[in-house]
N, CA, C and O atoms as CSV, one atom per row, in Angstrom:
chain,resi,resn,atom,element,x,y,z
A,1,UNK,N,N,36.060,-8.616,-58.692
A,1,UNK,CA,C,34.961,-7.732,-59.006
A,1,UNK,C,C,33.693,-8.257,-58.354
A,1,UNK,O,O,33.336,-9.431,-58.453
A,2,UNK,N,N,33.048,-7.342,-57.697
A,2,UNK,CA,C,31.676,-7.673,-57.381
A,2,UNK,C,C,30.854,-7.618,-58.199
A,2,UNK,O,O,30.922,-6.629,-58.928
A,3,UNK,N,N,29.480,-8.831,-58.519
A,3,UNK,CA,C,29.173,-8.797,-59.314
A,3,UNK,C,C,27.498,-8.127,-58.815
A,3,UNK,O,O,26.479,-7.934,-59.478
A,4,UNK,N,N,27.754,-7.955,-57.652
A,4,UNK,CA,C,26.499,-7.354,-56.654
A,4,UNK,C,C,26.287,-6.072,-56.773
A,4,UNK,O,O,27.220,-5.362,-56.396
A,5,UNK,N,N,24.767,-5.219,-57.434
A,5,UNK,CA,C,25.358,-3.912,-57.405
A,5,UNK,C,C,25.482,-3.083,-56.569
A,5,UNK,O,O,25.829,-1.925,-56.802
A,6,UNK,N,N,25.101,-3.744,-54.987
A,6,UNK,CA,C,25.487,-2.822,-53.909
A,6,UNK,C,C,26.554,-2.961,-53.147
A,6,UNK,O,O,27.135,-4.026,-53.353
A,7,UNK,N,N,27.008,-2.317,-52.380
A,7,UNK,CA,C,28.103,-1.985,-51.660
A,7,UNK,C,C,28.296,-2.698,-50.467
A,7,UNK,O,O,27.504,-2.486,-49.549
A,8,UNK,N,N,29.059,-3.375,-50.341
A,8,UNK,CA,C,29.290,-4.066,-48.730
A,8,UNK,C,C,28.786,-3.677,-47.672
A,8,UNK,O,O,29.056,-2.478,-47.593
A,9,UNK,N,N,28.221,-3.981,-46.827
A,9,UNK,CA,C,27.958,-4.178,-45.599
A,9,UNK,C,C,29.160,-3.888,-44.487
A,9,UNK,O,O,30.050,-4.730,-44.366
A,10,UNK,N,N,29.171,-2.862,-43.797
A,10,UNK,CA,C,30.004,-2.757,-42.598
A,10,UNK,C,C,29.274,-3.410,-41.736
A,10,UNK,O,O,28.088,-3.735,-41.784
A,11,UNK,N,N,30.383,-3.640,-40.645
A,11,UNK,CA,C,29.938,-4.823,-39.371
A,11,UNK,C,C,28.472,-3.978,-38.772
A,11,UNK,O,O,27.457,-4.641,-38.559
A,12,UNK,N,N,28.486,-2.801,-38.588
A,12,UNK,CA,C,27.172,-2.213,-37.700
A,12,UNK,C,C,26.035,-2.641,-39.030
A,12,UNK,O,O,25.018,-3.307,-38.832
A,13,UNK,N,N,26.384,-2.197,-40.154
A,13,UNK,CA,C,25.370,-2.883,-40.691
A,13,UNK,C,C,24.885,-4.180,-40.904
A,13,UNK,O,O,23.701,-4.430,-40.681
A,14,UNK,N,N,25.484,-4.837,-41.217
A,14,UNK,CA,C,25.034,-6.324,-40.742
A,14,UNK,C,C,24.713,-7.061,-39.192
A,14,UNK,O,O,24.053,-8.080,-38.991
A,15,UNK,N,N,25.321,-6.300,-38.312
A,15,UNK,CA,C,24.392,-6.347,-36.809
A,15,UNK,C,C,23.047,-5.894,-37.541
A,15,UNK,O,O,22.131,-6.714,-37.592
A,16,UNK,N,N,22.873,-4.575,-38.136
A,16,UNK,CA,C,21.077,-4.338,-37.762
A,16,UNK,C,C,20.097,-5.057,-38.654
A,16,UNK,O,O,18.907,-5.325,-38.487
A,17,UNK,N,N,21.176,-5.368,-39.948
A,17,UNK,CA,C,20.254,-6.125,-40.899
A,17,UNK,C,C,20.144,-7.774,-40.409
A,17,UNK,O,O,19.512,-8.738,-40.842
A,18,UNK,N,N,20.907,-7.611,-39.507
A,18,UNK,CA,C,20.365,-9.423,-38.485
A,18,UNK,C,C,19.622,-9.196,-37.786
A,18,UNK,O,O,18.771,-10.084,-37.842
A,19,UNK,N,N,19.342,-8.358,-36.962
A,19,UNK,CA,C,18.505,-8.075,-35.972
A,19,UNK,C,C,17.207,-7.482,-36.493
A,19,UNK,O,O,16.336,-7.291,-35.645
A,20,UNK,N,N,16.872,-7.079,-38.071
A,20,UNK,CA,C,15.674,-7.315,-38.578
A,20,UNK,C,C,15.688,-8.312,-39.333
A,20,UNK,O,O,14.619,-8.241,-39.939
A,21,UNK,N,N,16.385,-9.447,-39.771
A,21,UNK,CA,C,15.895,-10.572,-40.303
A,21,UNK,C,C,15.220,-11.499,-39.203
A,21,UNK,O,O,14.251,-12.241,-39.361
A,22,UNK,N,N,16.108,-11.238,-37.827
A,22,UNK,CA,C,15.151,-12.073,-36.958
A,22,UNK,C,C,14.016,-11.622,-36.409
A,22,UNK,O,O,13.294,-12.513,-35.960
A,23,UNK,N,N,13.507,-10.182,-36.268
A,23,UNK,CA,C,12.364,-9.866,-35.646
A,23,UNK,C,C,11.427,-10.133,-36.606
A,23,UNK,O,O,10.233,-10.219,-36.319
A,24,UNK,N,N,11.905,-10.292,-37.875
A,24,UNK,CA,C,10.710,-11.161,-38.817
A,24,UNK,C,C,10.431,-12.396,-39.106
A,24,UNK,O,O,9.711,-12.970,-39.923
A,25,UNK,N,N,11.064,-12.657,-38.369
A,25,UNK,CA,C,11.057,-14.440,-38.130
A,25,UNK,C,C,10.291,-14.992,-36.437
A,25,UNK,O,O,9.594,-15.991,-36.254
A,26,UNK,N,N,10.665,-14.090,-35.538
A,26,UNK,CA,C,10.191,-14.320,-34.296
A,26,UNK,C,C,9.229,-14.912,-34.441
A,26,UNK,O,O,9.353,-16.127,-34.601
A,27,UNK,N,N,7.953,-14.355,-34.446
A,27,UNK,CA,C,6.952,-15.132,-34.743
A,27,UNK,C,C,6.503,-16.317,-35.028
A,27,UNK,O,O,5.750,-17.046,-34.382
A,28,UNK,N,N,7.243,-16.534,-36.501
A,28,UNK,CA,C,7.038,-18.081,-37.047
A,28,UNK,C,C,8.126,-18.621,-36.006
A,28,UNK,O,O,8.219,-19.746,-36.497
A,29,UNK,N,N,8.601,-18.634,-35.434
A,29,UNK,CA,C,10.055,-19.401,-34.999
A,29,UNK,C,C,8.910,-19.293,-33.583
A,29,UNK,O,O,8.682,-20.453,-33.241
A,30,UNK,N,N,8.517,-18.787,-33.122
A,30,UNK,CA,C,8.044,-18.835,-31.884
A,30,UNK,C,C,6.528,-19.699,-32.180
A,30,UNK,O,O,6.330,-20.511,-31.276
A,31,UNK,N,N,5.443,-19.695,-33.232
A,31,UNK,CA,C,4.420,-20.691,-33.397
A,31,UNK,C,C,5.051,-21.982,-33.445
A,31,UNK,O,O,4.432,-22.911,-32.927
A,32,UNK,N,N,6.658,-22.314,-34.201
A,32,UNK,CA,C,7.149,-23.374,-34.280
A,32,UNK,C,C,7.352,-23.822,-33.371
A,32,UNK,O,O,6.830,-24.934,-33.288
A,33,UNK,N,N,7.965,-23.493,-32.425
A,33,UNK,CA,C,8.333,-24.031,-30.600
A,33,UNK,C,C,7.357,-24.247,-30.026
A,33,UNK,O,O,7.392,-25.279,-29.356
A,34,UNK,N,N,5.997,-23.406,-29.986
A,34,UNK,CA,C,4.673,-23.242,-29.643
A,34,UNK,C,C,4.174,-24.947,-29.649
A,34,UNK,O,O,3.941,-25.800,-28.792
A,35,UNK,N,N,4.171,-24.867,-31.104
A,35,UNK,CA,C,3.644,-26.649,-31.959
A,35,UNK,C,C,4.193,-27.926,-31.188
A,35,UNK,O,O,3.652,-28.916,-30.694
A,36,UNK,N,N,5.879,-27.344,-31.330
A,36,UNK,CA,C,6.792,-28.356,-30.492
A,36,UNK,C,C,6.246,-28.860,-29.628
A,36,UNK,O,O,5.790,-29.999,-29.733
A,37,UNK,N,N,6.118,-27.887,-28.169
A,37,UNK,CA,C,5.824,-28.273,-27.279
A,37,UNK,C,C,4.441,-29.213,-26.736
A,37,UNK,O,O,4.411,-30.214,-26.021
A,38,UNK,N,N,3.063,-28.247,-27.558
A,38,UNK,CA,C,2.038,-29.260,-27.810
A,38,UNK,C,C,1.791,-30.873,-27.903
A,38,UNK,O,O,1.042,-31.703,-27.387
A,39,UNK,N,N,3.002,-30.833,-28.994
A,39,UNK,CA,C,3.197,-32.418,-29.980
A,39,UNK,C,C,3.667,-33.031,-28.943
A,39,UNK,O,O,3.369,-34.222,-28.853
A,40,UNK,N,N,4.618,-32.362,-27.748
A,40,UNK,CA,C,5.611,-33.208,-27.156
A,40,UNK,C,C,4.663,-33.503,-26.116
A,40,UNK,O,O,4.492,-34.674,-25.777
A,41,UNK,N,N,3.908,-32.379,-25.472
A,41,UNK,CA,C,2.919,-32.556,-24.008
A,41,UNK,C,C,1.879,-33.740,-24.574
A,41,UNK,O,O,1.496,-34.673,-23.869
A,42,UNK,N,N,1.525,-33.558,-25.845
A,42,UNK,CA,C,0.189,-34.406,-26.232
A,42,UNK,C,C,0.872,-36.132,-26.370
A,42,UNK,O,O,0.073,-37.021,-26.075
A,43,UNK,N,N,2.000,-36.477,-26.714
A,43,UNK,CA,C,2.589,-37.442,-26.522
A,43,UNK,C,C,3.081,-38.336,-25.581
A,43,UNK,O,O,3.192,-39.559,-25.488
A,44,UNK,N,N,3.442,-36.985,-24.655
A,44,UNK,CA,C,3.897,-37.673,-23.298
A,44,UNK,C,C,2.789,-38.362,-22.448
A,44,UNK,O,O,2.964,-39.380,-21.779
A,45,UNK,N,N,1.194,-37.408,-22.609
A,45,UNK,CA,C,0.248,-37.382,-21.759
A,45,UNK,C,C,-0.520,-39.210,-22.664
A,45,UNK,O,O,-1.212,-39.919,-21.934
A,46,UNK,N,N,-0.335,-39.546,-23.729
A,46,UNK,CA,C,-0.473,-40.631,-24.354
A,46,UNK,C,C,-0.026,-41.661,-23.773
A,46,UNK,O,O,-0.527,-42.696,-23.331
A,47,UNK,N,N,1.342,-41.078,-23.860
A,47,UNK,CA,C,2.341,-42.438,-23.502
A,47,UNK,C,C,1.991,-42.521,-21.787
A,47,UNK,O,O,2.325,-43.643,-21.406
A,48,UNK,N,N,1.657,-42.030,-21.104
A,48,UNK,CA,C,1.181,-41.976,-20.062
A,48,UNK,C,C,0.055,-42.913,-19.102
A,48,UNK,O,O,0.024,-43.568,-18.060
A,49,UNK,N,N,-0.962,-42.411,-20.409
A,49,UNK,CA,C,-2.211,-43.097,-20.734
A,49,UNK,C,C,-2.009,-44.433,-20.321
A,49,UNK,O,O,-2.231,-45.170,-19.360
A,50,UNK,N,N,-1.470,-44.441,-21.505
A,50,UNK,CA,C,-1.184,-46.335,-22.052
A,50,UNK,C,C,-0.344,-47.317,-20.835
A,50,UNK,O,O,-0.326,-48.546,-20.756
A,51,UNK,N,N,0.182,-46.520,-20.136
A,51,UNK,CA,C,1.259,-46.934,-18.676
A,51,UNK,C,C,0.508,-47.283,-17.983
A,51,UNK,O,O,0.330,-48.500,-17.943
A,52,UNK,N,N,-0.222,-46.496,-17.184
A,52,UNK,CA,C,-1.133,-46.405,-16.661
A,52,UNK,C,C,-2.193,-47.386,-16.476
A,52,UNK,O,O,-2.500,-47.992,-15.449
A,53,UNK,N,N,-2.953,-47.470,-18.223
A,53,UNK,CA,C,-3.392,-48.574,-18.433
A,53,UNK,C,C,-3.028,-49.700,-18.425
A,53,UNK,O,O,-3.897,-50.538,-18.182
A,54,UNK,N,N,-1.474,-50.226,-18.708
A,54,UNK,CA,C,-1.543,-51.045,-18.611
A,54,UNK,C,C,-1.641,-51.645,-17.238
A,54,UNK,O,O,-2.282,-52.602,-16.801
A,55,UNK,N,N,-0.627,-50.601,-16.572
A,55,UNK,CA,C,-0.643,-51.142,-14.998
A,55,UNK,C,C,-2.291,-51.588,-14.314
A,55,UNK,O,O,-2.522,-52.606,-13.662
A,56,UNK,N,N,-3.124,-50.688,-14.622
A,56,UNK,CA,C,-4.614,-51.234,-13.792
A,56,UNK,C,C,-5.705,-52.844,-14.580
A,56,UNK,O,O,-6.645,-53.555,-14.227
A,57,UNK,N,N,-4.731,-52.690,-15.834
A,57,UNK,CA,C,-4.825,-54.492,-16.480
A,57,UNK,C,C,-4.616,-55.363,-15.507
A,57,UNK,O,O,-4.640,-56.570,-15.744
């Protein structure tokens, strides 16, 4: 017995109800990668820094 009171999902329906769970996510999922990349450029350009520096020591 289902204890759900709606009715199963056929396969086309669960294609479209995925394909709006992710267009509501895009966004945040895309500021998240956004951040990523920042954190990673702002780190590298650090670690860089410090190379750099040390070499002209």
């Amino acid at each position: 017995m289902n204890p759900s009171p709606h009715t199963p999902r056929t396969g086309r329906e669960r294609l479209i109800a995925a394909g709006k769970w992710i267009a509501r996510r895009r966004r945040t999922a895309l500021a998240h990668l956004l951040r990523g990349a920042c954190y990673g450029a702002g780190t590298g350009a650090v670690g860089l820094i410090f190379v750099w520096m040390e070499h002209q020591l």
